[in-house]
C-alpha positions as a LaTeX table, in Angstrom:
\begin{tabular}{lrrr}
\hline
Residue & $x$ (\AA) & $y$ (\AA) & $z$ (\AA) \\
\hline
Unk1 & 19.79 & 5.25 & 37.92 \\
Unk2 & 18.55 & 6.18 & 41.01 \\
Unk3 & 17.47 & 2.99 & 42.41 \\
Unk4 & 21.04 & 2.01 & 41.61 \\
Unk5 & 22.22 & 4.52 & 43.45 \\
Unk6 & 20.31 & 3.60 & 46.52 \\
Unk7 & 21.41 & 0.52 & 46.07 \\
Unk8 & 24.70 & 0.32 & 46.11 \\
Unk9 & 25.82 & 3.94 & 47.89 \\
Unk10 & 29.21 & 5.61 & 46.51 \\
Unk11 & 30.06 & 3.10 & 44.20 \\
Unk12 & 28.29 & 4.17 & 41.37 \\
Unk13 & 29.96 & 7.95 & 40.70 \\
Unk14 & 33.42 & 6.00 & 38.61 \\
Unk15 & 32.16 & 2.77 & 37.59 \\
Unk16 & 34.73 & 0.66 & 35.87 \\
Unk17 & 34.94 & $-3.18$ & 34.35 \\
Unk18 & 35.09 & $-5.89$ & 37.03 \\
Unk19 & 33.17 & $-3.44$ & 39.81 \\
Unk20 & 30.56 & $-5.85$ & 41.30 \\
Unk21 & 27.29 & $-3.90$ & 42.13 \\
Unk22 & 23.66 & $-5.03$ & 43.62 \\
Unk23 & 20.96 & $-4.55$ & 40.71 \\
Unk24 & 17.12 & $-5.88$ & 40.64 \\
Unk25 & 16.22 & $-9.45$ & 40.50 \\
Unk26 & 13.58 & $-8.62$ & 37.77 \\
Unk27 & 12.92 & $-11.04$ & 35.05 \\
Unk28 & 15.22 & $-10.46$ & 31.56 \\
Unk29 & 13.48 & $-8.60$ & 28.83 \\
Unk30 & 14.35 & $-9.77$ & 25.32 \\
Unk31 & 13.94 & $-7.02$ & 22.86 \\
Unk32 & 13.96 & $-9.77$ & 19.87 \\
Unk33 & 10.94 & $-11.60$ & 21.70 \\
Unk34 & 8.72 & $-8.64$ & 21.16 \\
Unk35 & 8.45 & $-10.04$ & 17.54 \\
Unk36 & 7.21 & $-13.48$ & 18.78 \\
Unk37 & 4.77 & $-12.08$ & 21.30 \\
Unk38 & 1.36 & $-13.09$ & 20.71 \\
Unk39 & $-1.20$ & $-10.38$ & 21.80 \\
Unk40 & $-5.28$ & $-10.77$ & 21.16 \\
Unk41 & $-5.10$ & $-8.44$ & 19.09 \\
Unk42 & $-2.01$ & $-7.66$ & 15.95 \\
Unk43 & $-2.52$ & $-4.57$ & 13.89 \\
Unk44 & 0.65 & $-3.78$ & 11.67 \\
Unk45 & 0.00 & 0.23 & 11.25 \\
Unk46 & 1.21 & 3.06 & 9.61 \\
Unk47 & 1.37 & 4.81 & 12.64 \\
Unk48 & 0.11 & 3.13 & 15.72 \\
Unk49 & $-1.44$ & 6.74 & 17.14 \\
Unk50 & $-2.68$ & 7.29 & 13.93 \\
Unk51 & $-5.39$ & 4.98 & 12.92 \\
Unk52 & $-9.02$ & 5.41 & 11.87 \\
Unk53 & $-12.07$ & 5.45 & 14.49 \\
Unk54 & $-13.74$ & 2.96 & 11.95 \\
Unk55 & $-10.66$ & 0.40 & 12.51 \\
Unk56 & $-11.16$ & 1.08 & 16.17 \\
Unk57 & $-14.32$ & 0.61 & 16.15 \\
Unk58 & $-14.19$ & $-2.85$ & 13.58 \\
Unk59 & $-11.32$ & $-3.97$ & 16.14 \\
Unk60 & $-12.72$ & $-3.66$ & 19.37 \\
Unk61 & $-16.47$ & $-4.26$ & 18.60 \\
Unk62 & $-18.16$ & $-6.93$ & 19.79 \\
Unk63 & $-14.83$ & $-9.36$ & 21.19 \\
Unk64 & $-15.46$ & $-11.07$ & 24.16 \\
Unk65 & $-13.17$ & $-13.05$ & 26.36 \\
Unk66 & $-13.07$ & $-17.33$ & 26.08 \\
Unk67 & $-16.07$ & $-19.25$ & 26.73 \\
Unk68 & $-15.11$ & $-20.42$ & 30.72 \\
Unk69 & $-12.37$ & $-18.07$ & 30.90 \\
Unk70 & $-13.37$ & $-15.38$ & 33.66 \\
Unk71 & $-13.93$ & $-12.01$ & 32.14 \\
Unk72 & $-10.14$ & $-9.74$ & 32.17 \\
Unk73 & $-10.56$ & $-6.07$ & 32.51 \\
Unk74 & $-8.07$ & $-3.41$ & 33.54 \\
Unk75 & $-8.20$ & $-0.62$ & 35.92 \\
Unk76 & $-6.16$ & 2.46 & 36.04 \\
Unk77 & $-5.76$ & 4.33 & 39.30 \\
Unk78 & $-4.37$ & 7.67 & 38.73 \\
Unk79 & $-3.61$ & 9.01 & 42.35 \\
Unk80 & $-1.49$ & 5.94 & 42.77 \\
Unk81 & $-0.49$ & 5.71 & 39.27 \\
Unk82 & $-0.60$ & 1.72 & 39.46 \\
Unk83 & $-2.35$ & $-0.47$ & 36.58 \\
Unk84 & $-4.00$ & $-3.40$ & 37.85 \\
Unk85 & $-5.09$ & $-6.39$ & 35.76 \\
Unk86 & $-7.90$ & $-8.45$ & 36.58 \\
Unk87 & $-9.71$ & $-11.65$ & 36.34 \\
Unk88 & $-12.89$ & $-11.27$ & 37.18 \\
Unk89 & $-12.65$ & $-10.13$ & 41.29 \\
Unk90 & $-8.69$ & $-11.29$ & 41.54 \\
Unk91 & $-6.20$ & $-9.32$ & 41.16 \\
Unk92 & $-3.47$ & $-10.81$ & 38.48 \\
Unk93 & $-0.93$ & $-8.55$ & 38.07 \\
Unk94 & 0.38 & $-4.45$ & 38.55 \\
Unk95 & 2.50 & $-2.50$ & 36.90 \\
Unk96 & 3.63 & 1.54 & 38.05 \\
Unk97 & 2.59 & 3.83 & 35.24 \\
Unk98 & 2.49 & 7.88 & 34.49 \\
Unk99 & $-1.02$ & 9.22 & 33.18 \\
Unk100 & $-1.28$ & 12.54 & 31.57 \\
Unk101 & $-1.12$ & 16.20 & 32.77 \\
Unk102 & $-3.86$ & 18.47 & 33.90 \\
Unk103 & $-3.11$ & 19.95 & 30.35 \\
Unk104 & $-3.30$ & 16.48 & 28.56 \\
Unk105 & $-5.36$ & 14.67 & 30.81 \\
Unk106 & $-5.29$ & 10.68 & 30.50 \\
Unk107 & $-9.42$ & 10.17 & 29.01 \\
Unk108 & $-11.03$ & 9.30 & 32.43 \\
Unk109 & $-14.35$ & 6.77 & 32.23 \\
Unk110 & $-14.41$ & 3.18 & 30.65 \\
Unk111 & $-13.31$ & 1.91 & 27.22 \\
Unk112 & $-12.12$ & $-0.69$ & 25.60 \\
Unk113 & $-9.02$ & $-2.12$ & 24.19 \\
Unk114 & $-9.46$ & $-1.72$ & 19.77 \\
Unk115 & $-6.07$ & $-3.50$ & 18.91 \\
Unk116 & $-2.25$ & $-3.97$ & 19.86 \\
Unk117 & 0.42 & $-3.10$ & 17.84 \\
Unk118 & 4.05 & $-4.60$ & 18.29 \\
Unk119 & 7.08 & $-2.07$ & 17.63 \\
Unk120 & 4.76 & 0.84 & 16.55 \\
Unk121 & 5.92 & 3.57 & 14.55 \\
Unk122 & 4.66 & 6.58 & 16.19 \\
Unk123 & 3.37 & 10.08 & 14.60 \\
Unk124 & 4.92 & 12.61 & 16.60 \\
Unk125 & 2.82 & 15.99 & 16.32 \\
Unk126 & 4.17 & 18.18 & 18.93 \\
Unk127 & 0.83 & 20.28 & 18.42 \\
Unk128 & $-1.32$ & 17.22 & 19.12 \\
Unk129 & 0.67 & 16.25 & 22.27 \\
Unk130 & 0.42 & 19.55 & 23.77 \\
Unk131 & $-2.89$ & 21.12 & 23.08 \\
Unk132 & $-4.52$ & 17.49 & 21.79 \\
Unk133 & $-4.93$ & 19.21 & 17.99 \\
Unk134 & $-3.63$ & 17.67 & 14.69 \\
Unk135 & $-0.71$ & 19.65 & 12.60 \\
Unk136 & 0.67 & 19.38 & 9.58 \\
Unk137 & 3.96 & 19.57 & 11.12 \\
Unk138 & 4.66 & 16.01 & 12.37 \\
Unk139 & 7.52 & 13.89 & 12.16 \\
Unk140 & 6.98 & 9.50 & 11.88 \\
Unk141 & 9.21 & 7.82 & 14.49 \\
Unk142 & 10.78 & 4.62 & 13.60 \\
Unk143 & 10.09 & 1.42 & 15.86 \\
Unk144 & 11.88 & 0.44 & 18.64 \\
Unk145 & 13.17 & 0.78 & 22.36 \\
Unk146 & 13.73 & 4.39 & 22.04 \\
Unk147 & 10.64 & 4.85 & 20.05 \\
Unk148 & 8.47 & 7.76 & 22.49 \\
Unk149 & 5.88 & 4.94 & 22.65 \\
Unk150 & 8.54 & 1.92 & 22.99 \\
Unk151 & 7.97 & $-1.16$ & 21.93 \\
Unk152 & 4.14 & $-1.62$ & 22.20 \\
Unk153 & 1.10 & 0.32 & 21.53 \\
Unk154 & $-2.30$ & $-1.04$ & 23.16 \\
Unk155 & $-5.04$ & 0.91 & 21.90 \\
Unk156 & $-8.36$ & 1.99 & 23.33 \\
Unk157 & $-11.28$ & 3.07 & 21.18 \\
Unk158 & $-10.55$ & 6.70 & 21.33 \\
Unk159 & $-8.25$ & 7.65 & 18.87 \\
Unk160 & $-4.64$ & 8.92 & 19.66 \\
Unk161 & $-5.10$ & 7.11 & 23.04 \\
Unk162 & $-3.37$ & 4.28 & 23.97 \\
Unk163 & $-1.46$ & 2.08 & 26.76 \\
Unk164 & 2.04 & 1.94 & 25.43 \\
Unk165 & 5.88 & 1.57 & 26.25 \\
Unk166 & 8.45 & 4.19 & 26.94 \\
Unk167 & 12.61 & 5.44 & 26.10 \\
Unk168 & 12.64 & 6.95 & 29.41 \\
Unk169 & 11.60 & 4.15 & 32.12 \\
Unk170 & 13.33 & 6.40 & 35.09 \\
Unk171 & 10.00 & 8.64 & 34.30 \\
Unk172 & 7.29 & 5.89 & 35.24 \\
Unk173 & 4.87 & 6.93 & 37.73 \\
Unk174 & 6.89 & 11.03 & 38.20 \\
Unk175 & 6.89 & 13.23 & 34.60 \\
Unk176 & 3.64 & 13.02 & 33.15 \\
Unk177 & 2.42 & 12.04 & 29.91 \\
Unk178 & 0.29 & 13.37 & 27.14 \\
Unk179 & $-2.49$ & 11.90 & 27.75 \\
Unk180 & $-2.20$ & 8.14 & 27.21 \\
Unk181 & $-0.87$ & 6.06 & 29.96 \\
Unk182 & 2.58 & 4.96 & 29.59 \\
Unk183 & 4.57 & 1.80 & 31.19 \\
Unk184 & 7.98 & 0.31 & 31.11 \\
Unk185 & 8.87 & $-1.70$ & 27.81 \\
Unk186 & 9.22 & $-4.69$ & 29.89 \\
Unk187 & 6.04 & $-4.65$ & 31.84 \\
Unk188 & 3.73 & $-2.99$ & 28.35 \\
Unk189 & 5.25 & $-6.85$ & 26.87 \\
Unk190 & 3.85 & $-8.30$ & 29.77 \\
Unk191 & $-0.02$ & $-6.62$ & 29.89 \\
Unk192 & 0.20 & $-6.86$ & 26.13 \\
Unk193 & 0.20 & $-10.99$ & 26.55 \\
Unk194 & $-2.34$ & $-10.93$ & 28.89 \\
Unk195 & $-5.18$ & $-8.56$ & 27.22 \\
Unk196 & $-6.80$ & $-8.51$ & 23.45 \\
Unk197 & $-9.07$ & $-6.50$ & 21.85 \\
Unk198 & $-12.51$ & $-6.44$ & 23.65 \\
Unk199 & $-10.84$ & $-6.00$ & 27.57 \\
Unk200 & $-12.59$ & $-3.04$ & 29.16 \\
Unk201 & $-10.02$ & $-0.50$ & 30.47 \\
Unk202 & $-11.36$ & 1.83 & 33.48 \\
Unk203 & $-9.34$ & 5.16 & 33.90 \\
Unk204 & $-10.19$ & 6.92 & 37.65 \\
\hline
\end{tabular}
């Protein structure tokens, strides 16, 4: 809302059908194509957050990228809070994202992607998000857009932690998270095409 404020100054306080206002030339995000998305890696879970360290483990253990293909890793840079994909040396694409707090700090060091889940369902445990400590007082979050974790749940081999969508895009790269790293729905789609389980994921 802001960068639509910014662009297109005073018009945007009574907007009303037929107004004509400047907006991002981004490319169109299809909610339905989220379902035809082919990731590396497809787990239908219970709860995406939620899954074994043995499935992690069985997931992400021992994958390795085409033969030929150069290698794809990620890197997360969290003074800058940008995600960078790579092949090999080249950079291939970047997307703004918000890592956790100094409470529920995003796991710094190297992993791995396990698996990818499309439209997770998400175990919200408001004990685990704060103070990183399982409850019995949890709630399971239907999929979707406004799903906490949107519409896609990347997985690293530490469990609870993953690379996943958001409701609230206005708070990529200010509010932070608890503990994962978080991204727009539309640019989560986007990584989750271009990674599978096996990528190494660096966290600085």
């Amino acid at each position: 809302m802001h960068f639509l404020e910014q662009l297109n100054p005073g018009k945007t306080k009574a907007i009303k059908a037929g107004d004509q206002l400047n907006v991002p030339n981004v490319e169109p995000f299809e909610l339905a194509a989220v379902k035809d998305l082919k990731p590396g890696s497809e787990t239908p879970a219970p709860a995406a957050n939620d899954i074994s360290d043995e499935n992690d483990a069985a997931n992400g253990k021992n994958k390795s990228p085409e033969p030929g293909a150069p290698p794809i890793s990620i890197k997360i840079d969290m003074k800058t809070n940008m995600l960078g994909v790579f092949e090999a040396d080249k950079l291939v694409a970047a997307y703004p994202v918000t890592v956790g707090s100094a409470q529920t700090a995003s796991p710094v060091g190297e992993w791995k992607v396990s698996r990818i889940t499309k439209l997770p369902t998400f175990r919200y445990d408001k004990q685990m998000l704060k103070h990183g400590e399982r409850s019995r007082n949890f709630h399971m979050l239907p999929p979707g857009p406004n799903s906490p974790v949107g519409v896609i749940w990347i997985a690293l081999n530490r469990k609870g932690i993953g690379l996943h969508g958001t409701s609230e895009p206005e708070t990529i790269g200010r509010a932070a998270s608890h503990g994962c790293v978080r991204l727009a729905n539309w640019d989560v789609v986007r990584l989750a095409q271009k990674v599978k389980a096996g990528v190494s994921v660096s966290i600085h």
